[in-house]
N, C-alpha and C positions, 0 to 999 in steps of 0.2 A: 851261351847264346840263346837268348829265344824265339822262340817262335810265335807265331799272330794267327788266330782265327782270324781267317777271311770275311766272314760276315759279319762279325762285330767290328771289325775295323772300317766296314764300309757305312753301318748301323751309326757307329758312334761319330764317324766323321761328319758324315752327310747330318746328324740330328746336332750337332755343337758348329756344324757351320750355316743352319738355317735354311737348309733345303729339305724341299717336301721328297718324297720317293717321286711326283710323278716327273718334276725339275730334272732329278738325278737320272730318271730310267730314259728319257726321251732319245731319241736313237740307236737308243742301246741295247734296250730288253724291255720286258712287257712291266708293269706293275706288280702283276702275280708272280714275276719271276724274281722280282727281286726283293717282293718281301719274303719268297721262301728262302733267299741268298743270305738275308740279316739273321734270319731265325733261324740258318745253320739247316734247313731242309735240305738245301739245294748244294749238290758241290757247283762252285762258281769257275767258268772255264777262264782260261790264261787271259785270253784276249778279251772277254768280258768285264773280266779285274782290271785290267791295266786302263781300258777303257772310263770306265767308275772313276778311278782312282787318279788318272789325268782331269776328270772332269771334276772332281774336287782338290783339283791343285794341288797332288800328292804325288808321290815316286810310287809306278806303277809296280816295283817288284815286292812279290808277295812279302818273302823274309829281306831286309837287306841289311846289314853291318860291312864291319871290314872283314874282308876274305872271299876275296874275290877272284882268287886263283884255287886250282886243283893243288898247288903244290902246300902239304900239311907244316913246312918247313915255314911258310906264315903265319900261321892260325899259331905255331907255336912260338915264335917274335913276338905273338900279340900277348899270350900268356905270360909268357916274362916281364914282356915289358908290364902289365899288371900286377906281378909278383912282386916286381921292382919298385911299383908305386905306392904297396901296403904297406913292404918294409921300410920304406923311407929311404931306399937307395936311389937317388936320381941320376948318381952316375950313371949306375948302369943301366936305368931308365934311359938316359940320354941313347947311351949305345942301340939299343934296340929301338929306338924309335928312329936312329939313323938307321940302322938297316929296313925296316918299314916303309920307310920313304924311297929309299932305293928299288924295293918290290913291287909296291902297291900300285895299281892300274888309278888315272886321275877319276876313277868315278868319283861323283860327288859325294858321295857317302863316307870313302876313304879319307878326301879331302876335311871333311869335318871331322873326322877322327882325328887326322895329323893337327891340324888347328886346336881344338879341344886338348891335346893333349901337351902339344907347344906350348900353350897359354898359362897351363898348372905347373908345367915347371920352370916356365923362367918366372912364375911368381914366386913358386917356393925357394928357387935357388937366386931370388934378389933382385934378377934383372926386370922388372917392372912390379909395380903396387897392384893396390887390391883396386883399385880403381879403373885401371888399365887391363887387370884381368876382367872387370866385368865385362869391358866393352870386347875385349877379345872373345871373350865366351860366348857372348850375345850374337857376335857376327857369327860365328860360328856356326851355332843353333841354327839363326836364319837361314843358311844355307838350304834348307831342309822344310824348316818350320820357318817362313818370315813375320809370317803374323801369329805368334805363339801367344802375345802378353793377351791377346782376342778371348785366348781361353781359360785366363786364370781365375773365375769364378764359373768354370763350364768342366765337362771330364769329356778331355781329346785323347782319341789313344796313341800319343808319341811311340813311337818307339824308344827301346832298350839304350838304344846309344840316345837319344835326344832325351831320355830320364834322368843318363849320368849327367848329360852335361846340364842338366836344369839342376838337379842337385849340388853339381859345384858353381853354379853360377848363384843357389841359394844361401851357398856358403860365405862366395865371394860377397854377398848384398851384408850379410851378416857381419863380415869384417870391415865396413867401412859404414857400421853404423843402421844402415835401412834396414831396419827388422821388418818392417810394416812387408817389403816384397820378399824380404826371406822364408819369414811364416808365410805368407800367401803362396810360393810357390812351393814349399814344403807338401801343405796341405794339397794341391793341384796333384801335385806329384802320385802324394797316398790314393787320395781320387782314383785315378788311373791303375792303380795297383789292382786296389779293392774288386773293379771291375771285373777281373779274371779274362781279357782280351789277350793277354798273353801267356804261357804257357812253357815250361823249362825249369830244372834245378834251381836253377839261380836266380829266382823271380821271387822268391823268398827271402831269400838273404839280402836281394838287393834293397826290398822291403825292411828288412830289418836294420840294415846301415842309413838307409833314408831317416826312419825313425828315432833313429843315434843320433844323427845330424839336428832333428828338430827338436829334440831333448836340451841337444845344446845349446841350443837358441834359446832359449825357451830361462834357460841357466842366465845365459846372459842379461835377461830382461829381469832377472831376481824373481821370474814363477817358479820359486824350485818347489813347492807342491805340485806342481802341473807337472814339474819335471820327475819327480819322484815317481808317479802316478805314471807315467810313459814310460818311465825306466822299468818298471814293475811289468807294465804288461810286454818291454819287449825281452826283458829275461825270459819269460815263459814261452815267448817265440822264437828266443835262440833254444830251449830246451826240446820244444816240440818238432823243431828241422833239424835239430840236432846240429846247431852252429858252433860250434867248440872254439872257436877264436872269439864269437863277441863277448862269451859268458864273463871272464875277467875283467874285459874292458867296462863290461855295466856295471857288475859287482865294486867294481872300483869310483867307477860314475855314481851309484848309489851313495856309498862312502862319502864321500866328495861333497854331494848336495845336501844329506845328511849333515854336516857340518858347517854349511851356508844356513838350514835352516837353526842348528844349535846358536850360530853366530847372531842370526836376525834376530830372532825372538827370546832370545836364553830361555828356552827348553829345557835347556840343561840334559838333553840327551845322555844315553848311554854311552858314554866314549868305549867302554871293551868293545861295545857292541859294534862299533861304526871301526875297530882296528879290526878287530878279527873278521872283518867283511872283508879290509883290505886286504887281511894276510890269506884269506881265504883264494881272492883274486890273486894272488901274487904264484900262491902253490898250483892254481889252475897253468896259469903261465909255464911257469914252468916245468911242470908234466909235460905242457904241450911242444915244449921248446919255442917258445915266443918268447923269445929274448928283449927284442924290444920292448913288447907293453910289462915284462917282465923289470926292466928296467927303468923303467917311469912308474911304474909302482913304489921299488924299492925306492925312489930318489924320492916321492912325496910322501913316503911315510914316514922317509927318514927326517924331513925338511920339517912336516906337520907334529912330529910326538917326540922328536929329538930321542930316538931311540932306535936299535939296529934292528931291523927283520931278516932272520935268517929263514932259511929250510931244514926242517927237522933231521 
C-alpha cells in the first residue's frame, strides 16, 4: 500500500485542476501557508487537508485504499485475493473477494475496489466482453475520479487503487481495438509515477508492470522497436528493485518481439540467440517456482522451434 505526500497531492491537484493558491487558500489558510504546505515546509494539520481536499472535489483522507478495519484478518483477504489474480486462479480469486464483501465497511473507496475487481473477473472468466469491462471500469474509477479523462494530457496524482484501475481499463481499451486511449492512458499513468507523490515498496514494481502492459501495446501496433527499446529499459528496472518474477516474463517478451521483428523485416536474426533467451527465461522460472510463466514458456518454445526445452 502506499503512501501520499500531503503536499504534492495538494500541489499537483490544485495546478492540473486550474486553480491558483489564492482560489484554493480562501477560508482556509493564508497564502504563505499553503505555499509552505506544496513545498513540504509545512506539516499540513488534519482538518486543513480535509478542508483543501473537499475544496478540490477530492476524498479528504490523507492515505485511503481498502482496509479500513483494525482487523489484519482483511488486509490479508486483500493479499490473496491479489496472489490469486497473478496466478490466474480466479476461483479462488472469486472466494476471497466473497469474503471481502462480507467485511468491508461501504466506504466508497472499498466500494470501487469491489467494482474494480467484479469487473476483471467476470471478464476473464466470460461472463461479459471487453467492452462491458470498459464501461464497468470506467464507472468504477468515477466513483472517486469522475472527471479523470480532464487529465489525460495533465499529471493528477490518482491514487494507487485509481492507477490499478486506469491500467486495466488501459488494457481493457487495448483489447477492443482503441489503442489511441490505451497508450494515452498508459503514458498518463507513467506521468504520475515519475512524479514521486507517492511513496512504498511497491510503487516500483507497480511502475514496472504499468510498463509491461505498455510494451504490449505497443507489440500490438507492430512498434516492436519501440517495444524492444522498453523492454530493455524495464529488465534493468526489474534488476535494480530487484523484481525476480518480472525478469522471465521480459526476457521471454524480448524473445518474442525479437522474432516479430526477424519475421517483418528478414533480418535474419540470430535464432540461438533469441532460444537461449527463452530458455534462459524459462530456467529463471523455474528456480523461482513460477510455474505458470514457466509453463507458457515451455508451451511457446515448444509451438515456435518444434523442439523440447528441458532443465538441465
Amino acid at each position: 500500500m502506499a503512501n501520499y505526500k500531503a503536499g504534492d497531492i495538494i500541489r499537483m491537484t490544485r495546478i492540473a485542476s486550474g486553480i491558483s493558491q489564492e482560489e484554493l487558500c480562501f477560508g482556509i489558510c493564508s497564502v504563505e501557508t499553503l505555499s509552505r504546505i506544496e513545498n513540504g515546509r509545512h506539516n499540513v494539520k488534519k482538518e486543513t487537508y480535509e478542508r483543501l481536499m473537499m475544496k478540490l472535489e477530492r476524498i479528504p483522507e490523507k492515505n485511503y485504499a481498502i482496509c479500513t478495519s483494525d482487523d489484519m484478518e482483511l488486509l490479508e483477504e486483500k493479499t490473496l485475493l491479489e496472489n490469486a489474480l497473478v496466478k490466474y486462479d480466479y476461483k479462488k480469486a472469486e472466494l476471497y473477494l466473497k469474503i471481502l464483501k462480507e467485511k468491508v465497511s461501504d466506504f466508497i473507496v472499498n466500494e470501487q475496489y469491489i467494482r474494480n475487481t467484479e469487473a476483471l473477473l467476470d471478464f476473464y472468466n466470460h461472463r461479459i466482453n471487453a467492452e462491458e469491462c470498459v464501461r464497468r471500469l470506467e464507472d468504477a474509477l468515477r466513483l472517486t475520479a469522475p472527471g479523470y479523462d480532464k487529465f489525460i494530457d495533465k499529471i493528477y496524482p490518482f491514487t494507487e487503487q485509481e492507477l490499478r484501475i486506469l491500467m486495466r481499463l488501459a488494457n481493457s481499451y487495448a483489447r477492443i481495438d482503441e489503442f489511441e486511449k490505451s497508450i494515452s492512458i498508459y503514458q498518463m499513468i507513467l506521468r504520475c509515477l515519475d512524479e514521486g507523490y507517492m511513496i512504498g515498496k511497491n510503487v516500483k514494481t507497480f511502475q514496472i508492470v504499468v510498463m509491461r502492459n505498455y510494451a504490449n501495446t505497443l507489440a500490438l501496433l507492430d512498434k516492436f522497436k519501440e517495444t524492444i527499446d522498453l523492454l530493455k529499459e524495464i529488465y534493468d528496472l526489474s534488476l535494480k528493485y530487484n523484481y525476480g518474477s518480472m525478469i522471465p516474463i521480459i526476457l521471454d517478451d524480448m524473445a518474442w518481439t525479437e522474432m516479430q521483428i526477424d519475421k517483418l523485416e528478414n533480418c535474419y536474426l540470430n535464432i540461438e540467440d533469441i532460444k537461449n533467451k527463452k530458455r534462459q527465461a524459462y530456467y529463471i522460472a523455474a528456480a523461482r517456482n513460477d510455474n505458470n510463466i514457466k509453463k507458457i514458456i515451455k508451451e511457446t518454445f515448444e509451438e515456435s522451434f518444434k523442439e523440447k526445452i528441458t532443465l538441465f
